[in-house]
N, CA, C and O of each residue as an XYZ file, in Angstrom:
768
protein
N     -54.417     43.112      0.522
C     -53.926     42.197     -0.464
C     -52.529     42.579     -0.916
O     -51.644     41.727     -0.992
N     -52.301     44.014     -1.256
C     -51.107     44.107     -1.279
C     -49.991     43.819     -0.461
O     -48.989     43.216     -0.845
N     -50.202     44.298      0.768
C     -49.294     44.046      2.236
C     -49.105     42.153      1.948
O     -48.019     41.608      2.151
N     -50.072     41.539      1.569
C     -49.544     39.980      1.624
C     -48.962     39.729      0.393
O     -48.273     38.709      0.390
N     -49.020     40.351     -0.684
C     -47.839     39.836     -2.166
C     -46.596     40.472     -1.451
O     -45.758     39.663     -1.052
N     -46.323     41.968     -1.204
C     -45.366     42.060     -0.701
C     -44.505     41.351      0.364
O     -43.337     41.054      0.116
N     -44.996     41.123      1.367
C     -44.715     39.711      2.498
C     -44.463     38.536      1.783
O     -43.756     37.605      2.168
N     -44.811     38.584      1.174
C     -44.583     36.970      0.163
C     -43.087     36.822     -0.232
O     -42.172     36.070      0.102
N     -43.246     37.941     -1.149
C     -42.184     38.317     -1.795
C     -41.181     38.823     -1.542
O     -40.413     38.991     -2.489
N     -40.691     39.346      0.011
C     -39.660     39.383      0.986
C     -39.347     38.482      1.437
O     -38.158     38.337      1.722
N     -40.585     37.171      1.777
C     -40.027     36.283      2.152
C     -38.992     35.451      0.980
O     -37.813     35.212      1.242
N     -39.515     35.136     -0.082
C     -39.174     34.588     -0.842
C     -37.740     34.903     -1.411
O     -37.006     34.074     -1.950
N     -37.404     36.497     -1.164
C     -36.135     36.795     -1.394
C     -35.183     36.515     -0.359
O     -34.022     36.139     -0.519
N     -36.056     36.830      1.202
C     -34.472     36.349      2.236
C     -34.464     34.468      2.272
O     -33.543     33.824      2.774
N     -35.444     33.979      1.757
C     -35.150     32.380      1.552
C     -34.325     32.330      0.635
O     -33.493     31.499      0.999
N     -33.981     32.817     -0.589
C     -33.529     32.706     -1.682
C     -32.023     32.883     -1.635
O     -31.107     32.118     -1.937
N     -32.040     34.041     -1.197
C     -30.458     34.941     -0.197
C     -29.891     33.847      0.687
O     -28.966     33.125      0.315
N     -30.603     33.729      2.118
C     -29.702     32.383      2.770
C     -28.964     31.413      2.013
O     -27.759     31.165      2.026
N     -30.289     30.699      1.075
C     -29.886     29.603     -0.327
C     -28.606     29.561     -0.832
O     -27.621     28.824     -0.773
N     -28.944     30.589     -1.346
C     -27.116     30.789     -2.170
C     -26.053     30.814     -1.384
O     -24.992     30.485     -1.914
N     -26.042     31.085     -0.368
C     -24.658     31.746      0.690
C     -24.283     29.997      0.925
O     -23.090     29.715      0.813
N     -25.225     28.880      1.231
C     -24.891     27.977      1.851
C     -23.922     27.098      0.884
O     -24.267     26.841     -0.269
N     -22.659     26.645      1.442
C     -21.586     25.767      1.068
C     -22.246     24.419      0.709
O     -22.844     23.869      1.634
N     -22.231     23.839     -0.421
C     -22.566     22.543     -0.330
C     -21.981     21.196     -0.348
O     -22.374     20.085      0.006
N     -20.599     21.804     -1.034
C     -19.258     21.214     -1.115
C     -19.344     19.836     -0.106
O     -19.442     18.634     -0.356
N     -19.239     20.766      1.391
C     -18.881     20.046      2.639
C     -19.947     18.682      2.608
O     -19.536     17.565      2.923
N     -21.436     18.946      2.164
C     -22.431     17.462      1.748
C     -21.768     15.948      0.826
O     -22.196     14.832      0.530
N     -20.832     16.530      0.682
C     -20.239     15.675     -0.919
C     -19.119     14.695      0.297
O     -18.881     13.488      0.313
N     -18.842     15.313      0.805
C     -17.652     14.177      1.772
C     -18.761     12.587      1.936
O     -19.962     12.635      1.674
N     -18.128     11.427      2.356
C     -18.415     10.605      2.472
C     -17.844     10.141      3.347
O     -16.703      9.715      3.168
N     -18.676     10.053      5.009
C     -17.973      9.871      6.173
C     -17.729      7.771      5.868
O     -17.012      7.329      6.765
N     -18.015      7.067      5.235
C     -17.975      5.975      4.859
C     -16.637      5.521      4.087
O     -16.530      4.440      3.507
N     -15.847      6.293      4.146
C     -15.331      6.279      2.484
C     -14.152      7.072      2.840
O     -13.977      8.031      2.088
N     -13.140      6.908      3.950
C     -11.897      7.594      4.244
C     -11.017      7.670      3.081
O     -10.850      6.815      2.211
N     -10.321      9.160      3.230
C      -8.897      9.450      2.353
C      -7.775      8.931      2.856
O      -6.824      9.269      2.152
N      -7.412      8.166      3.884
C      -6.117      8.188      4.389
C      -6.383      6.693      5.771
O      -7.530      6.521      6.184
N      -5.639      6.107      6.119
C      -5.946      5.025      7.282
C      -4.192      5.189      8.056
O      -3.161      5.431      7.428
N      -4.312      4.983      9.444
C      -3.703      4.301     10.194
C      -2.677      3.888      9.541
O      -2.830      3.205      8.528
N      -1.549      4.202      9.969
C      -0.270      3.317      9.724
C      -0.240      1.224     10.203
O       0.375      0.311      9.652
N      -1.124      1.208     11.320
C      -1.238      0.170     11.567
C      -2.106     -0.526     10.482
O      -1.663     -1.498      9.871
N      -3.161     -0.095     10.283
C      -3.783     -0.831      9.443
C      -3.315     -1.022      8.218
O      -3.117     -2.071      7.604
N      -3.139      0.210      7.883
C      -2.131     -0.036      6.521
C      -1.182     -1.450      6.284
O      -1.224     -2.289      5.384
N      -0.093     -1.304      7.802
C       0.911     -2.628      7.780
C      -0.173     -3.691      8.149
O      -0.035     -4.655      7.395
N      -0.693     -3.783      8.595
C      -1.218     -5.488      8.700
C      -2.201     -5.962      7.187
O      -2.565     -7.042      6.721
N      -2.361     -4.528      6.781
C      -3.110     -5.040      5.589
C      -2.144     -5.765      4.370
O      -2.397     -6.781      3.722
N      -0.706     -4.693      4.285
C       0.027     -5.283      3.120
C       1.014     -6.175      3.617
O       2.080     -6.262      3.009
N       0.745     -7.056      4.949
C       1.478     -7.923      5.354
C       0.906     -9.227      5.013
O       1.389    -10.179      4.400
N      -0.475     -9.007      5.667
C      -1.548     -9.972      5.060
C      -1.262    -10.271      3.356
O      -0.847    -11.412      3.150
N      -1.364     -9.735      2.588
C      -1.240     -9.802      1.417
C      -0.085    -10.417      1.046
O      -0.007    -11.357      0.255
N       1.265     -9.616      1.906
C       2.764    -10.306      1.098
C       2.754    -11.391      1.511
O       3.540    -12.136      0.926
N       1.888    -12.058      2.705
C       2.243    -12.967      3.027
C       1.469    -13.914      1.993
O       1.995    -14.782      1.297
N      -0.013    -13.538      2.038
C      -0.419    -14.305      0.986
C       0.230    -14.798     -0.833
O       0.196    -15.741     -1.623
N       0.589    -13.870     -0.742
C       1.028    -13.668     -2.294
C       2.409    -14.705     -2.544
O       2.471    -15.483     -3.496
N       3.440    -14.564     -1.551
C       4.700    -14.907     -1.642
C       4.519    -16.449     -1.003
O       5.160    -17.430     -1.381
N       3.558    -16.439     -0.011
C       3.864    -17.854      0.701
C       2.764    -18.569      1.351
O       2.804    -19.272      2.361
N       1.596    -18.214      0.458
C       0.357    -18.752      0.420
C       0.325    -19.641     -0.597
O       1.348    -19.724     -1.277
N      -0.991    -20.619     -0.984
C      -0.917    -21.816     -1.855
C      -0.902    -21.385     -3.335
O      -0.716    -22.298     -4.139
N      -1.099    -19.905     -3.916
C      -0.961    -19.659     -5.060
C       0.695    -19.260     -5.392
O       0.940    -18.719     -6.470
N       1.740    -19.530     -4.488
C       3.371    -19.674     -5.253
C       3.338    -21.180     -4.775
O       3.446    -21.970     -5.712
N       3.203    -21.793     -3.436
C       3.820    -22.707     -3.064
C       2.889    -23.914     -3.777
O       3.651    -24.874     -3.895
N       1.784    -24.212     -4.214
C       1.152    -24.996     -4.674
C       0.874    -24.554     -6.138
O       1.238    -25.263     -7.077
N       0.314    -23.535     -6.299
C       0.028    -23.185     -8.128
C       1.179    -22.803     -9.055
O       1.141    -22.946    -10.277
N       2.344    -22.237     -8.273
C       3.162    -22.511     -9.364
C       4.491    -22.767     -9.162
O       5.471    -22.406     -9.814
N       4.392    -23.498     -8.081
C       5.877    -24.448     -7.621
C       5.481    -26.023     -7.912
O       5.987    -26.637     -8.851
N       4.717    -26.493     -7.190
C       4.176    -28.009     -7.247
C       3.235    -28.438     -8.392
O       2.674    -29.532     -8.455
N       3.137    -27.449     -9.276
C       2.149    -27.938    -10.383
C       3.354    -28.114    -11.366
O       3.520    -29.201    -11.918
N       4.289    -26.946    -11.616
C       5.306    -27.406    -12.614
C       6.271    -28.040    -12.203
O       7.201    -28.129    -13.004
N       6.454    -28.745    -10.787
C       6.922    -29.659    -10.433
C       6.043    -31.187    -10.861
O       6.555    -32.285    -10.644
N       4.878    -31.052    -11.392
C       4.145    -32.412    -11.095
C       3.928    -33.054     -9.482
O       3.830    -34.220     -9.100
N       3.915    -32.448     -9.135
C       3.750    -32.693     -7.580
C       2.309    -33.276     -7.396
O       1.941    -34.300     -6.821
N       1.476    -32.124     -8.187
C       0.215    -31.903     -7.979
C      -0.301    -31.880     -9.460
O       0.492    -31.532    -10.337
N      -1.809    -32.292     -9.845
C      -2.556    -31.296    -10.634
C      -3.579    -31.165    -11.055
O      -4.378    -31.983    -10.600
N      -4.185    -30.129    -12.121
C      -5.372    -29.265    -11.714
C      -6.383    -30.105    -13.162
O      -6.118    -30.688    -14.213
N      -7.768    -29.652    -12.289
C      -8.509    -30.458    -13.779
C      -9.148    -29.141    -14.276
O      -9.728    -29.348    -15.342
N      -9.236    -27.913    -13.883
C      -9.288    -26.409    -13.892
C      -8.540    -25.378    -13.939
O      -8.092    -24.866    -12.913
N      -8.266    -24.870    -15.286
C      -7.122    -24.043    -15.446
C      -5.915    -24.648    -15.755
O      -5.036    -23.936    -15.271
N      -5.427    -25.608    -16.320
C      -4.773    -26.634    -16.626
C      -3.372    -26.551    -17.639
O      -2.705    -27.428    -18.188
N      -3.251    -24.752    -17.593
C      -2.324    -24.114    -18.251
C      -1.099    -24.475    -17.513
O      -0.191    -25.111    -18.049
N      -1.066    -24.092    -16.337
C       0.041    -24.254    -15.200
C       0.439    -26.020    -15.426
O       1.436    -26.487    -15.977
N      -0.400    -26.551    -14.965
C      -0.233    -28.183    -14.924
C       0.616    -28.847    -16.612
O       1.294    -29.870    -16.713
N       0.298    -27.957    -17.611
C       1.034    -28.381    -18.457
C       2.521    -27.518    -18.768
O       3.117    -27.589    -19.843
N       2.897    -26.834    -17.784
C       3.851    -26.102    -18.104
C       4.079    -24.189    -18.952
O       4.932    -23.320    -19.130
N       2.714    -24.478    -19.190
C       2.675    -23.169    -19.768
C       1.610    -21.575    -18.803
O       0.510    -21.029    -18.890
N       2.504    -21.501    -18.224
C       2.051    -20.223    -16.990
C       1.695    -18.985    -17.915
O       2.376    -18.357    -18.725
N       0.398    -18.868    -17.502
C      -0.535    -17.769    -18.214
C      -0.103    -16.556    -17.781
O       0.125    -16.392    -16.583
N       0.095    -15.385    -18.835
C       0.654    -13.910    -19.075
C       0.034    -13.051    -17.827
O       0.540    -12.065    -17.291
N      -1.470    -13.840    -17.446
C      -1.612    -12.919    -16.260
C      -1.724    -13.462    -15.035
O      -2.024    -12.944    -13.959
N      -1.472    -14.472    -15.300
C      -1.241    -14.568    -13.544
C       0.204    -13.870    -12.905
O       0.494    -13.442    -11.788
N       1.022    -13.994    -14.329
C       2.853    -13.606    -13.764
C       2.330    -11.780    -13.861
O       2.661    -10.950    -13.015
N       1.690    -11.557    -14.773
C       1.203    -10.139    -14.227
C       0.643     -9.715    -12.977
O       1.141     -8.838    -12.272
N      -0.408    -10.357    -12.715
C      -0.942    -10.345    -11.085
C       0.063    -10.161    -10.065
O       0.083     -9.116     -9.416
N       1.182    -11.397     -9.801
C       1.897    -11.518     -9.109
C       3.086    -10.302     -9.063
O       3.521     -9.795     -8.029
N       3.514     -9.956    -10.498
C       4.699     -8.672    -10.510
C       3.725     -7.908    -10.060
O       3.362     -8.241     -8.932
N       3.043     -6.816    -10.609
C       1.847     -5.942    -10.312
C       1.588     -5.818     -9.275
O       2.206     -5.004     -8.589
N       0.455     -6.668     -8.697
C       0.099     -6.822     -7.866
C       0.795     -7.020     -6.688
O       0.165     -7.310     -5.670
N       2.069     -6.902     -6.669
C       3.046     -6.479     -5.193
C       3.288     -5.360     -5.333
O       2.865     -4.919     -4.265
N       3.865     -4.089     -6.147
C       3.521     -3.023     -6.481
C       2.361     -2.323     -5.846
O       2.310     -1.608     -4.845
N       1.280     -2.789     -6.842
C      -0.030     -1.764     -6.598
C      -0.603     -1.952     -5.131
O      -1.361     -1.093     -4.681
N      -0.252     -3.071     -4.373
C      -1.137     -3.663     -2.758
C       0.028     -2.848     -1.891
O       0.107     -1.676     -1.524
N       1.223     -4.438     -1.668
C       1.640     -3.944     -0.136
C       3.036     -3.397     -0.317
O       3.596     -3.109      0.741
N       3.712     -3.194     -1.414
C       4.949     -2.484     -1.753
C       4.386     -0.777     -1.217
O       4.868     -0.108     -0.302
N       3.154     -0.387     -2.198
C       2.637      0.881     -1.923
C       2.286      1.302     -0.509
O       2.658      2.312      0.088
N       1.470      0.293     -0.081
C       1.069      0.283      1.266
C       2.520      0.721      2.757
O       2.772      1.490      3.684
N       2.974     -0.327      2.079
C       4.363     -0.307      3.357
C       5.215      1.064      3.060
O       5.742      1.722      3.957
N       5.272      1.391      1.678
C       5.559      2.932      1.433
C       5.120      4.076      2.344
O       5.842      4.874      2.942
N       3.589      3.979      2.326
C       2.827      4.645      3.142
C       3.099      4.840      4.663
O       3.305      5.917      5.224
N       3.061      3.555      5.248
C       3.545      3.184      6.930
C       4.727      3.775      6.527
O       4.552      4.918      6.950
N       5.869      3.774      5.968
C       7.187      4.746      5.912
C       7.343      5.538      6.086
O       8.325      5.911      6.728
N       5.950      6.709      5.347
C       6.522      7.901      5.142
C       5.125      8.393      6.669
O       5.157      9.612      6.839
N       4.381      7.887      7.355
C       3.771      8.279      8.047
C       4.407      7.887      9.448
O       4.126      8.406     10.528
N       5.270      6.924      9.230
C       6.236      7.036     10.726
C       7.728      7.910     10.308
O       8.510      7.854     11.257
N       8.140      8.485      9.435
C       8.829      9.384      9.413
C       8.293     10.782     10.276
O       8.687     11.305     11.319
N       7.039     11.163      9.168
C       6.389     12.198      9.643
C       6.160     12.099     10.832
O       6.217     13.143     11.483
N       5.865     10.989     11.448
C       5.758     11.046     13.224
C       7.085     11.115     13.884
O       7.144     11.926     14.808
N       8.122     10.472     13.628
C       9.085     10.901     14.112
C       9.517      9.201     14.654
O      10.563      8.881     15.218
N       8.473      8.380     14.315
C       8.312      7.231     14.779
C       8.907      5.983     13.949
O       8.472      5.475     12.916
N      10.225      5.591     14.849
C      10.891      4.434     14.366
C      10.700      3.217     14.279
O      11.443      2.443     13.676
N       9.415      2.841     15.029
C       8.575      2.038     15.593
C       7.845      1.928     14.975
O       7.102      0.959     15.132
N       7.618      2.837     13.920
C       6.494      2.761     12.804
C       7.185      2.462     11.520
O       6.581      1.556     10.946
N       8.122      2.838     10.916
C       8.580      2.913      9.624
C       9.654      1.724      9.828
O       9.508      0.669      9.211
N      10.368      1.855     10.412
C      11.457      0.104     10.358
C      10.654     -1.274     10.169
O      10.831     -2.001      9.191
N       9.589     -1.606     11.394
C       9.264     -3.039     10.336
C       8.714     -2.914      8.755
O       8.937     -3.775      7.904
N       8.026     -1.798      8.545
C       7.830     -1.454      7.015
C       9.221     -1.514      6.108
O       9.320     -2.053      5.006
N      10.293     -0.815      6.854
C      11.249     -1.173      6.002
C      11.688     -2.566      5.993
O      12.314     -3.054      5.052
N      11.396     -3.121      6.916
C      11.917     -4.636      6.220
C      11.080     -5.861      6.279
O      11.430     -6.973      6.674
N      10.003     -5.518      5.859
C       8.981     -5.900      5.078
C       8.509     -5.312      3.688
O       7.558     -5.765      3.052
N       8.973     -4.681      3.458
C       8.824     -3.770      1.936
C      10.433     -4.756      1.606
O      10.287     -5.825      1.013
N      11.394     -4.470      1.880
C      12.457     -5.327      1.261
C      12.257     -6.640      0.952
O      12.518     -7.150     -0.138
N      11.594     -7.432      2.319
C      11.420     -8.260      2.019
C      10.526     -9.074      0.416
O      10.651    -10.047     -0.327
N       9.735     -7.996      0.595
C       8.875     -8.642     -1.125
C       9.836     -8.110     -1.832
O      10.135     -8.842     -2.775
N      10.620     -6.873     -1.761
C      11.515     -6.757     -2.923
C      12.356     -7.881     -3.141
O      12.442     -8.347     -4.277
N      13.123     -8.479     -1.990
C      13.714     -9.453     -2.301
C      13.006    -10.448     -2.973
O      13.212    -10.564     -4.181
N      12.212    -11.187     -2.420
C      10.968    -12.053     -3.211
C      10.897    -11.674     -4.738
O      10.848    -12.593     -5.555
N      10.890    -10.303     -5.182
C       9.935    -10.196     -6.764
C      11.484    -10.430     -7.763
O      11.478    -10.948     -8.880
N      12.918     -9.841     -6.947
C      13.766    -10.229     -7.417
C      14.445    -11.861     -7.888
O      14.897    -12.438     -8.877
N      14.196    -12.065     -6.648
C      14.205    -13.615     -6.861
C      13.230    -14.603     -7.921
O      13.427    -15.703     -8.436
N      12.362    -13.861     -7.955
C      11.177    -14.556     -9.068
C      12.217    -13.611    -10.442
O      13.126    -14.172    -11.055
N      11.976    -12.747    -10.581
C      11.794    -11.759    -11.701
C      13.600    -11.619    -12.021
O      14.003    -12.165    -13.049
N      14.479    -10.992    -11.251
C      15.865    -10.664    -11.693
C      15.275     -9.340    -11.862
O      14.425     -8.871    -11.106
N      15.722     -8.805    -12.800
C      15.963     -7.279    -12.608
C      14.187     -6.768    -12.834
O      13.399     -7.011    -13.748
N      14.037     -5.977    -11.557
C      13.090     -5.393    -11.086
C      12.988     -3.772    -10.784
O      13.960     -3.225    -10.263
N      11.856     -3.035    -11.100
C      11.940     -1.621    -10.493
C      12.174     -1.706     -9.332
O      11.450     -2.431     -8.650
N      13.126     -1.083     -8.805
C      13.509     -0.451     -7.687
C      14.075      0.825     -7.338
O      13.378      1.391     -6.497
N      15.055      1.454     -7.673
C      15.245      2.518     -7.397
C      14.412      3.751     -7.490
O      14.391      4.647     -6.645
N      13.705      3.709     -8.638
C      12.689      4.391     -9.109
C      11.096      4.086     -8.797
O      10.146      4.735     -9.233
N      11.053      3.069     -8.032
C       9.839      2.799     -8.150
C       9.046      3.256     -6.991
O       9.679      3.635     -6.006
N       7.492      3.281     -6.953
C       6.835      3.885     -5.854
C       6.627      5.317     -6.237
O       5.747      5.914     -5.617
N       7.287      5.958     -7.147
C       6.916      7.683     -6.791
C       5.986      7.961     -7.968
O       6.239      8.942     -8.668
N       5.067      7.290     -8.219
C       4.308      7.916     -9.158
C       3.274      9.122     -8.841
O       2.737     10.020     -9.489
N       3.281      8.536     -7.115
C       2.275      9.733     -6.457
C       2.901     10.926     -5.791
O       2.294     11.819     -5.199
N       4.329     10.811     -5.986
C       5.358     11.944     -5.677
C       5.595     12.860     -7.067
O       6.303     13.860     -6.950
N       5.065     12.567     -8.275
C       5.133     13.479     -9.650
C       6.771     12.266    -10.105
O       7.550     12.641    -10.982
N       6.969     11.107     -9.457
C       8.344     10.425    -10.389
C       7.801     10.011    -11.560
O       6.626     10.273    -11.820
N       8.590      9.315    -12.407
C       8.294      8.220    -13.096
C       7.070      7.478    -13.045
O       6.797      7.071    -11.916
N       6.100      7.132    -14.125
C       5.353      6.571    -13.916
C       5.761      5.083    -14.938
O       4.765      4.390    -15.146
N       6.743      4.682    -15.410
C       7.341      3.515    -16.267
C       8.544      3.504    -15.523
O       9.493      3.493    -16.307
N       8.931      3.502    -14.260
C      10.586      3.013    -13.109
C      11.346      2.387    -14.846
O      10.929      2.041    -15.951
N      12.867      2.578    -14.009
C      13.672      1.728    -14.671
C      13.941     -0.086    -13.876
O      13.927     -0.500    -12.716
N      14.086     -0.507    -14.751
C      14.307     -1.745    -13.749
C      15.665     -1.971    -14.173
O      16.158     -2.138    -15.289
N      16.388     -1.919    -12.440
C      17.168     -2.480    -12.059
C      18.050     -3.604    -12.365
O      17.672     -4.235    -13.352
N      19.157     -4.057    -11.789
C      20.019     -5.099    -12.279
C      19.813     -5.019    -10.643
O      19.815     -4.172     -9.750
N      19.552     -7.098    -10.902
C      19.677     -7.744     -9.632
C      20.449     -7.303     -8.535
O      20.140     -7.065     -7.368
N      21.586     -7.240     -9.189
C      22.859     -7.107     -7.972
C      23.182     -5.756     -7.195
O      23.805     -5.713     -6.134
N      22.666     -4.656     -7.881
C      21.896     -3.635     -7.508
C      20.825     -3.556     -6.647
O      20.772     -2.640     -5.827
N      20.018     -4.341     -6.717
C      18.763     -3.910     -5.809
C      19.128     -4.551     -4.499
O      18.680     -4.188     -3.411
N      20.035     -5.597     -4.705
C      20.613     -6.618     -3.034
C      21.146     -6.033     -2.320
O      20.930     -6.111     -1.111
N      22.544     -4.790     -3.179
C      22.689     -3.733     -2.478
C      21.797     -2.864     -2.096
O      21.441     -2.890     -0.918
N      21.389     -2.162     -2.757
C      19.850     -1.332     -2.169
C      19.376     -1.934     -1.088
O      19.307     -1.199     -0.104
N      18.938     -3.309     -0.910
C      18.006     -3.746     -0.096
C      18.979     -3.525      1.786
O      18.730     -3.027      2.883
N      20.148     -4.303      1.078
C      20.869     -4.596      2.678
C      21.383     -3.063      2.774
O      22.142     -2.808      3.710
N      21.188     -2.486      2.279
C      21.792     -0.702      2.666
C      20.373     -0.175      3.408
O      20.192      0.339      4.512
N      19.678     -0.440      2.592
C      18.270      0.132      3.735
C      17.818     -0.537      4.480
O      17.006      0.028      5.213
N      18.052     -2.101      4.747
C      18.618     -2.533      6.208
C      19.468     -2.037      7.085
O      19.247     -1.456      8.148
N      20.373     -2.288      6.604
C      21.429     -1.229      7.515
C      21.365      0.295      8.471
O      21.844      0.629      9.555
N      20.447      1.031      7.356
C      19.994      2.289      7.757
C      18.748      2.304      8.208
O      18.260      3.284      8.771
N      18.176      1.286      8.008
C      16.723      0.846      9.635
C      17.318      0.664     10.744
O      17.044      1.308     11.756
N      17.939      0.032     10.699
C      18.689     -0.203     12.108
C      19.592      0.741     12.907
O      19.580      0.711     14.138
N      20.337      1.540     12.248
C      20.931      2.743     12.758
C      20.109      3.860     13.489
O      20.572      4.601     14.355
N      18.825      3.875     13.016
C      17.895      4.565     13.322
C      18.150      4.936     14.895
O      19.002      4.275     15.489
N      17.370      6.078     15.670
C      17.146      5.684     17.216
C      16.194      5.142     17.320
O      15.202      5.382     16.632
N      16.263      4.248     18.236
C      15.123      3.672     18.821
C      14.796      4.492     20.087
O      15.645      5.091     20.747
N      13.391      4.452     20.372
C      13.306      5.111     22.237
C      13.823      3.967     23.204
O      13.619      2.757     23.112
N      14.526      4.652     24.131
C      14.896      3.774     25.223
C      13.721      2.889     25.578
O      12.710      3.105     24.909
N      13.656      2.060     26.372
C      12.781      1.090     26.673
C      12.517      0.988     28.068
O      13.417      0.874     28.901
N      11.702      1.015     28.253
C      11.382      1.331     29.936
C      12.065      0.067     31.196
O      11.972     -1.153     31.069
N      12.371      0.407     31.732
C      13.024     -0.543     33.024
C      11.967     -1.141     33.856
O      10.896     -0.582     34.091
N      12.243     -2.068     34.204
C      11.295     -3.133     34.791
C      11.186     -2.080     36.325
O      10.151     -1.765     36.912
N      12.415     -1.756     36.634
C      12.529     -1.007     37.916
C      11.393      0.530     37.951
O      10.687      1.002     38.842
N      11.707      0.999     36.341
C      10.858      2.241     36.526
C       9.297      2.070     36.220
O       8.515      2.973     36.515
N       8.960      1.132     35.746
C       7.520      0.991     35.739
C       6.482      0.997     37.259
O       6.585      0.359     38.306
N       5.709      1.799     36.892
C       4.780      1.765     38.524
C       4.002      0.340     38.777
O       3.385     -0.184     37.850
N       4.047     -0.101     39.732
C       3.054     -1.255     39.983
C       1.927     -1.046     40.642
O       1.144     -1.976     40.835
């Protein structure tokens, strides 16, 4: 009887011992639930969006052709009378910011890090492009400052004077394009 409490009770200590040693940390990840995506996906996601946002039926119909009288609504009927609600013009500033301004940031700095010009140039001028867009709605807009909140910048940007950010914009046009590109393969050197 003794020999089996003791056996018991060895066992119970090297179960106990393994127990503790084991990491559990690594259980907590969530293979469902990525930290980071694809530069590609990234751009088609905040392209999808600018496109929606800037030149889908909520500018070109909800708030071009309604305060034109073009059109109007028997739902939500703020717009149709002229008076554009505090958050939708929030949605729209914001919400290019927080989606595909950030996003196309991202494709930037992950085709830098690759070395890849092919990756970060249409981001650069598609990120301008909504800049141009929020300017054109808005006039003076964050820009110079804006985007680095996840770099330790500013988390309140200064906003800009229009005529400022046009420069900004066609200067980092300019310097997309200067970029190298890789040569491009010859019809001659390709194998058939």
């Amino acid at each position: 009887m003794n020999h089996t409490r003791l056996s018991v009770a060895l066992l119970a200590v090297a179960f106990s011992a393994t127990g503790c040693s084991t990491d559990l940390t690594e259980l907590n990840v969530n293979p469902n639930n990525p930290t980071s995506a694809p530069a590609s996906s990234l751009f088609t996601s905040a392209t999808v969006s600018a496109l929606g946002r800037f030149n889908g039926s909520f500018q070109t119909l909800s708030m071009t052709s309604l305060l034109a009288q073009h059109i109007a609504q028997v739902q939500y009927v703020d717009e149709d009378r002229g008076h554009i609600r505090s958050t939708t013009v929030d949605a729209l500033f914001t919400g290019a910011y927080t989606a595909e301004l950030e996003d196309y940031q991202k494709v930037i700095e992950l085709g830098k890090a690759n070395a890849s010009p092919n990756t970060s140039g249409p981001a650069y001028v598609m990120q301008t492009w909504v800049y141009q867009n929020l300017t054109d709605l808005f006039g003076d807009i964050p820009y110079s400052e804006a985007l680095q909140g996840d770099a330790g910048g500013p988390l309140q940007p200064k906003y800009d004077m229009q005529k400022d950010i046009y420069t900004g914009m066609l200067q980092t046009l300019t310097d997309a394009c200067k970029k190298p590109m890789p040569r491009r393969l010859r019809w001659s050197s390709v194998p058939r």
